[in-house]
C-alpha positions, -999 to 999 in steps of 0.1 A, spaced: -424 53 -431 -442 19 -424 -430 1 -396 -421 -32 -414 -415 -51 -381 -448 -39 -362 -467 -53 -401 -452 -83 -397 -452 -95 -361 -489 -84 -361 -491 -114 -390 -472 -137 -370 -499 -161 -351 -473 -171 -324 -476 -175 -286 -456 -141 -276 -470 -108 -269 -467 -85 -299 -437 -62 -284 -411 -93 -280 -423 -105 -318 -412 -76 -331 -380 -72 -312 -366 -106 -325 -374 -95 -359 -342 -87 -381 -329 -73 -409 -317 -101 -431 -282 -94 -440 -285 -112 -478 -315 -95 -499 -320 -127 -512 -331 -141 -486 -357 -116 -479 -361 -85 -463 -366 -91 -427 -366 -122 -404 -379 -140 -381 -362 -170 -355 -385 -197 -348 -362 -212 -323 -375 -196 -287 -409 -210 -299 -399 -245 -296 -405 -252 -262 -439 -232 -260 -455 -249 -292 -435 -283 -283 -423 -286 -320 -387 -280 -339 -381 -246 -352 -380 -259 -386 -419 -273 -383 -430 -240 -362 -416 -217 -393 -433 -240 -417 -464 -240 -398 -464 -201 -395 -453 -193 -434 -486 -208 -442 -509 -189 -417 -491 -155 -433 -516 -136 -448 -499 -120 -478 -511 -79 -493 -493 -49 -510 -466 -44 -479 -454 -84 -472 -453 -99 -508 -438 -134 -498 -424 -153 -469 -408 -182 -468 -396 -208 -444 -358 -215 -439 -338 -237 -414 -363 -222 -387 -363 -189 -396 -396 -171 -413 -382 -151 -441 -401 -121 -452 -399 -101 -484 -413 -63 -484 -430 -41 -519 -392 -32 -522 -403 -1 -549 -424 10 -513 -401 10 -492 -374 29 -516 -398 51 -517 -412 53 -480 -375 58 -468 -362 87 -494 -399 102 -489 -392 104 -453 -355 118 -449 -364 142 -476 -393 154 -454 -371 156 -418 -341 165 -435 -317 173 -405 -340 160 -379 -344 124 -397 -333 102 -365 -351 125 -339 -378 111 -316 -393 128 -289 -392 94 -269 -379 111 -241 -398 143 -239 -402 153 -201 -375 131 -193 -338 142 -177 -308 125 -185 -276 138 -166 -238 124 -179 -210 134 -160 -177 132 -185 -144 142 -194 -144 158 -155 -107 170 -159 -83 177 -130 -73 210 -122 -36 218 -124 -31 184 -149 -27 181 -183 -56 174 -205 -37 142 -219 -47 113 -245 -62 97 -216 -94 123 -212 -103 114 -250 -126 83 -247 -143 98 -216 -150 129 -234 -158 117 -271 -184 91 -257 -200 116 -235 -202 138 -258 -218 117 -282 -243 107 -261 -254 145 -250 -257 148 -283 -279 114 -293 -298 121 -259 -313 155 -271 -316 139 -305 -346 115 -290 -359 146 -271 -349 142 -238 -332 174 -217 -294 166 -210 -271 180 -186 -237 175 -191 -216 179 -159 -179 184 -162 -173 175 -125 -137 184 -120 -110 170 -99 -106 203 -76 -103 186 -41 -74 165 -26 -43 171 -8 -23 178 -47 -39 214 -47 -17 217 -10 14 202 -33 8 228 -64 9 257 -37 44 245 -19 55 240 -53 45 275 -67 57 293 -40 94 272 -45 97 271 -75 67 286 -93 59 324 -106 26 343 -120 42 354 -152 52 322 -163 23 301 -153 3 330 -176 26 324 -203 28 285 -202 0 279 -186 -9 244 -175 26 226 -188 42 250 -159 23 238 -135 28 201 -142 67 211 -143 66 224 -109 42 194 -97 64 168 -110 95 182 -93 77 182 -63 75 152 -63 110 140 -68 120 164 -44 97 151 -15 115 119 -20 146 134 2 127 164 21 97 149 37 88 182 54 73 192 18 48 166 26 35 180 57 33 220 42 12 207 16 -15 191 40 -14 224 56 -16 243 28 -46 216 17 -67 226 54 -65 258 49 -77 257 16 -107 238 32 -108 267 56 -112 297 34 -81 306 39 -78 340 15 -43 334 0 -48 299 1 -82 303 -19 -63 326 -41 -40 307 -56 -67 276 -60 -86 301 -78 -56 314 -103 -47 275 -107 -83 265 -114 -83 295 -144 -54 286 -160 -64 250 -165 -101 258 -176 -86 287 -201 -68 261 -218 -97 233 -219 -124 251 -232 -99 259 -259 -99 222 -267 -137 216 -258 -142 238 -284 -125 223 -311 -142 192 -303 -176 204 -304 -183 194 -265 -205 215 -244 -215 214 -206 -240 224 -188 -226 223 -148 -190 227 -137 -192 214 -101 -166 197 -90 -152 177 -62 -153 207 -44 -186 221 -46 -201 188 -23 -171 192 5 -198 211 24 -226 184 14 -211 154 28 -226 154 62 -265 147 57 -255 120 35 -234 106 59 -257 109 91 -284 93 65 -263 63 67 -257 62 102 -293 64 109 -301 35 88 -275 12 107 -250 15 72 -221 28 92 -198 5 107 -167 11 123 -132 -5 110 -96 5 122 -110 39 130 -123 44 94 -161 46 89 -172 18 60 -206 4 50 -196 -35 43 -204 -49 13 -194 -84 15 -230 -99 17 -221 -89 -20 -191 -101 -28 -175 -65 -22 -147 -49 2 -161 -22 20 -168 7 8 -148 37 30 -161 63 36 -147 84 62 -107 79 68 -92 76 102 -79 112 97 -117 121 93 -115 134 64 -137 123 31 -130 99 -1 -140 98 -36 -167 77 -26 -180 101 -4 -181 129 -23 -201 107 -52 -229 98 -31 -233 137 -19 -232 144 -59 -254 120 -66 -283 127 -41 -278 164 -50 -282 159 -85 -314 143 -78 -327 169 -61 -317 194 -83 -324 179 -117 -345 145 -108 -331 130 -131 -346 93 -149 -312 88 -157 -274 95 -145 -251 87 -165 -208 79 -155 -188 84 -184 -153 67 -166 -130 40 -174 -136 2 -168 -110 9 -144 -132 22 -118 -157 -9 -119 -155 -13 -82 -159 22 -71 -190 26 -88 -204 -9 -80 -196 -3 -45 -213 36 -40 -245 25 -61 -249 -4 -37 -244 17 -6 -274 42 -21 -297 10 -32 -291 0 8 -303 30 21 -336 29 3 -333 53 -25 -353 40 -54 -338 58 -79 -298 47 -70 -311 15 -103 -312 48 -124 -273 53 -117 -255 38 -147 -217 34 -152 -210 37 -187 -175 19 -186 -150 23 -213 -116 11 -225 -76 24 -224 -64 49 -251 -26 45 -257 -4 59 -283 18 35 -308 47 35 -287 29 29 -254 9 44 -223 17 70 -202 30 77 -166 11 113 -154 29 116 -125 67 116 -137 47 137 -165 50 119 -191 19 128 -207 5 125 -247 -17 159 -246 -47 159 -265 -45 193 -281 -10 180 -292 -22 153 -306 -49 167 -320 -23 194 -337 -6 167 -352 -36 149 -370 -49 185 -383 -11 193 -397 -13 152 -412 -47 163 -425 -35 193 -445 -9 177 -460 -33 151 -473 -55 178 -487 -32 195 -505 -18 167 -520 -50 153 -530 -71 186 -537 -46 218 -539 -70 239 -550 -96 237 -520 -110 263 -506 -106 272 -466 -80 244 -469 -72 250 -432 -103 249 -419 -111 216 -440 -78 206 -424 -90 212 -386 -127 198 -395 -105 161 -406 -83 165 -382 -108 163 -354 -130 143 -368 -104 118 -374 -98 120 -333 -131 117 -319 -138 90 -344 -111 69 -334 -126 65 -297 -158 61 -315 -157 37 -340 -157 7 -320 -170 -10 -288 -164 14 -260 -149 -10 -238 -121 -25 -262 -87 -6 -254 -77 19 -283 -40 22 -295 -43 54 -317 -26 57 -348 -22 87 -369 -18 68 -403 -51 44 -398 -74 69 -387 -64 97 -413 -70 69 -441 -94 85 -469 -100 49 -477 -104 29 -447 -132 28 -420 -124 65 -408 -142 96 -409 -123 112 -431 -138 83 -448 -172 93 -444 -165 131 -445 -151 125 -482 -185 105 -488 -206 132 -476 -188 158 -497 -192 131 -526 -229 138 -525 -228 174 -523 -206 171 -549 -226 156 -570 -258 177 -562 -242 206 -569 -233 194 -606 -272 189 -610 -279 220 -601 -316 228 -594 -328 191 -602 -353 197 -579 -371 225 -603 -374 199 -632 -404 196 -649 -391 162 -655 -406 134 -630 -381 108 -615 -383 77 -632 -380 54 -601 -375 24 -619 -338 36 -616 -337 25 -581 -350 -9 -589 -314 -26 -581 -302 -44 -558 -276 -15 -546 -303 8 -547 -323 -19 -520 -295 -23 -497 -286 18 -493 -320 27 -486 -324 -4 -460 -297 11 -443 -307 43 -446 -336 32 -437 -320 15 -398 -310 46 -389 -337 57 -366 -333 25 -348 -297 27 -345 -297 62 -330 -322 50 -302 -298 18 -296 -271 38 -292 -280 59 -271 -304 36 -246 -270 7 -249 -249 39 -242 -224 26 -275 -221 57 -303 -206 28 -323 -234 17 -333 -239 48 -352 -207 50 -364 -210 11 -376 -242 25 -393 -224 52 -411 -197 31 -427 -221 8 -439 -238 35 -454 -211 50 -469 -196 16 -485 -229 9 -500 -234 47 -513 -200 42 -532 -210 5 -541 -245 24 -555 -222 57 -572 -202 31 -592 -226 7 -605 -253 39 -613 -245 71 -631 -261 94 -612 -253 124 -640 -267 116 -670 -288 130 -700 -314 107 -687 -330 135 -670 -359 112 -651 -332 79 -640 -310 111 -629 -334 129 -607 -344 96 -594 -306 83 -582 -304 122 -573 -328 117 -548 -307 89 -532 -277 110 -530 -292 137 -513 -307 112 -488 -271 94 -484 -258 134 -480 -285 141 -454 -279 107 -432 -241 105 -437 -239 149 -420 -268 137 -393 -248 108 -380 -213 120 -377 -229 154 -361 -242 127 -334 -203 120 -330 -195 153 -327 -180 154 -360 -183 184 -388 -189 173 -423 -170 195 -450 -193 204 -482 -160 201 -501 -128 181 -500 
């Protein structure tokens, strides 16, 4: 397809280089006001004039052809209109062509991105919490390898810290093999929790479970044992879940795996003066940058989060050198991340500006968050359960005679899930609802599932259209609901990069709902099957683009698209 905003900044006689021309040129939101534009405004101190007088100057310097047909000047903005019929065209032409690799690039060929998500804790629920963390992460593995870059996903799980000392006292009280088999991780959070309220009045439990927690550090045989057992129980269970949600790693090293990888790192620091010394804790300070200090080392000697993050870090380089690293984790964890960067910018490694904390809101359920410790936890694969069951019941209602009802059910289901964390800004806090993100008619993906399987649908009634001897009459798409589907259709390229290089899948997903509110917009207003043989291989040809975008896109989200509903 052309590139419309390269054509026209190369006609633009202004005083910026040509990439930053073409980057302020937009889509214009009204087709009547052209097709793309251009702001006149951060000209007005270069060419010393008002915006309105630099886009009137400039609109008649615009050499005009078969591509830019007319421009015109308005309240400072340089309005451009495009051969429309070209670029109908140009767009179906191309998505025909790439079909399920429309979107791809291979911007990032020879280039490693790593993103470290979802990381669950061992012994711990998988909870409503993990879903943001592991939806966005996901997404962007999957828009990352899209633009041609190699991913590595790292699950790096929470398998280090006194608790794993707690889970053996507790197991060994109250805890046996045969029901932690059958139960699996919901046993062991039932004997966590009541350790916990029992250390309240026995304070000896305390102590045992710090020994218990050395000795795992120690190889300690039983000790290591029963880590082991406890680290297969919880994994047995999550891949289950990462399964259904389409999410894949690539490395499972955890906390763990670095405890034997802290010490370089930390003798680094020393050696470059970093180290200071603060109430018998080791710290680099930070407040030359409006930080507290980041701690290192404990009193006790032994090692923090922090810590173990700049061992992981440094290793990853080494192993994967890495252009980027991504940190899929809350907004809650600001600091921490700030802080451990900072401390690897200070000891001269270059590469600590490629460290990027993709920060992200709160997911809470209708009636409120959750406490984890007194284990009042929303699990996901409950929750998950429920919107599939919800889905079915819709499905049935609505289509009783579906085939593979059930498995229509589960695609919904989780697709309504994942969406929900996807959908909008990643930083805004979610409150997840069953009812608004299982609606067929709102801005959901069943939403855009239903769409998708509109278009299949409708492809399937043609039948082999694409064997006519009958040539499209393409004057069918000259409309203007034709125009604004295929300009849309026509962004997503753009919006895959942006999303991935901004780290927000919701600018897909934004993408997608446009798409498929314009699509229905276009199905309404256009018979697409007709005894108009040419008009209906021409609006075919639409659908089958709309099909091919809509199944591309929530793939990206990690979302299945049914080929009936």
């Amino acid at each position: 397809m052309l590139n419309y905003k390269q054509i026209i900044a190369n006609k633009i006689n202004a005083p910026l280089e040509k990439a930053e021309l073409v980057s302020l040129i937009t889509e214009t939101a009204d087709d009547a006001f052209g097709d793309y534009a251009f702001p006149c405004f951060k000209l007005a101190k270069v060419m010393r004039m008002s915006p309105v007088q630099i886009s009137e100057k400039l609109a008649g310097e615009i050499e005009l052809d078969d591509v830019v047909v007319k421009v015109e000047a308005v309240n400072g903005y340089l309005n451009f209109f495009v051969n429309r019929g070209s670029l109908i065209n140009d767009v179906l032409n191309d998505i025909a062509k790439a079909g399920a690799k429309y979107g791809n690039d291979k911007v990032g060929k020879g280039k490693t991105v790593c993103i470290d998500y979802s990381s669950v804790n061992i012994c711990k629920s998988f909870h409503i919490g993990h879903l943001s963390t592991t939806a966005i992460g996901s997404s962007l593995y999957k828009l990352y390898t899209a633009l041609g870059y190699k991913v590595v996903g790292i699950n790096h799980l929470g398998d280090y810290g006194t608790q794993f000392g707690k889970m053996i006292v507790a197991f060994k009280l109250w805890g046996d093999r045969a029901t932690v088999e059958r139960e699996g991780v919901k046993e062991l959070q039932r004997i966590y929790v009541k350790f916990h309220q029992e250390e309240v009045n026995h304070p000896e439990l305390t102590e045992q479970a710090r020994e218990w927690f050395v000795r795992i550090e120690r190889g300690d045989p039983e000790a290591q044992e029963l880590f082991e057992f406890f680290k297969r129980i919880t994994l047995h269970e999550v891949m289950d879940i990462y399964a259904r949600l389409n999410v894949k790693f690539d490395s499972w090293n955890g906390e763990s795996f670095f405890n034997d990888k802290m010490d370089k790192p930390l003798q680094m620091l020393r050696d470059k003066g970093l180290i200071t010394e603060s109430q018998g804790a080791q710290v680099v300070d930070l407040k030359d940058y409006n930080m507290p200090p980041c701690l290192l080392v404990k009193s006790d000697g032994s090692s923090l989060y922090a810590t173990r993050d700049i061992a992981a870090a440094i290793w990853r380089k080494n192993e994967y050198d890495f252009d980027k690293c991504l940190y899929v984790v809350a907004y809650q964890q600001n600091l921490h991340f700030k802080q451990f960067f900072k401390v690897l910018e200070l000891a001269g490694l270059t590469w600590a500006q490629d460290l990027v904390h993709v920060a992200f809101g709160m997911v809470s359920l209708e009636d409120g968050s959750m406490s984890t410790r007194k284990g009042n936890v929303v699990l996901l694969r409950d929750v998950i359960d429920k919107a599939v069951a919800k889905s079915l019941e819709i499905i049935t209602e609505k289509n009783p005679n579906l085939p593979n009802k059930e498995k229509v059910a589960e695609q919904v289901g989780v697709g309504a899930v994942l969406f929900s964390a996807l959908e909008n800004s990643k930083i805004k806090d979610i409150t997840f609802t069953f009812d608004r993100v299982l609606n067929f008619d709102g801005e959901t993906a069943p939403y855009l599932q239903y769409t998708t399987a509109r278009c299949n649908s409708l492809l399937e009634k043609a039948g082999a259209w694409k064997k006519s001897k009958v040539a499209a009459d393409l004057r069918a798409l000259d409309n203007a609901e034709t125009l604004r589907l295929c300009k849309l259709l026509a962004a997503f390229p753009q919006a895959v990069k942006d999303a991935a290089f901004k780290y927000e899948p919701s600018i897909v997903s934004a993408l997608l709902i446009d798409i498929a509110q314009a699509f229905n917009r276009f199905y309404i207003e256009h018979r697409v099957i007709s005894d108009n043989v040419a008009e209906q291989n021409a609006r075919l040809q639409v659908v089958e683009a709309t099909g091919t975008v809509l199944k591309k896109g929530l793939s990206l989200l990690g979302i299945e698209s049914p080929e009936k509903m």
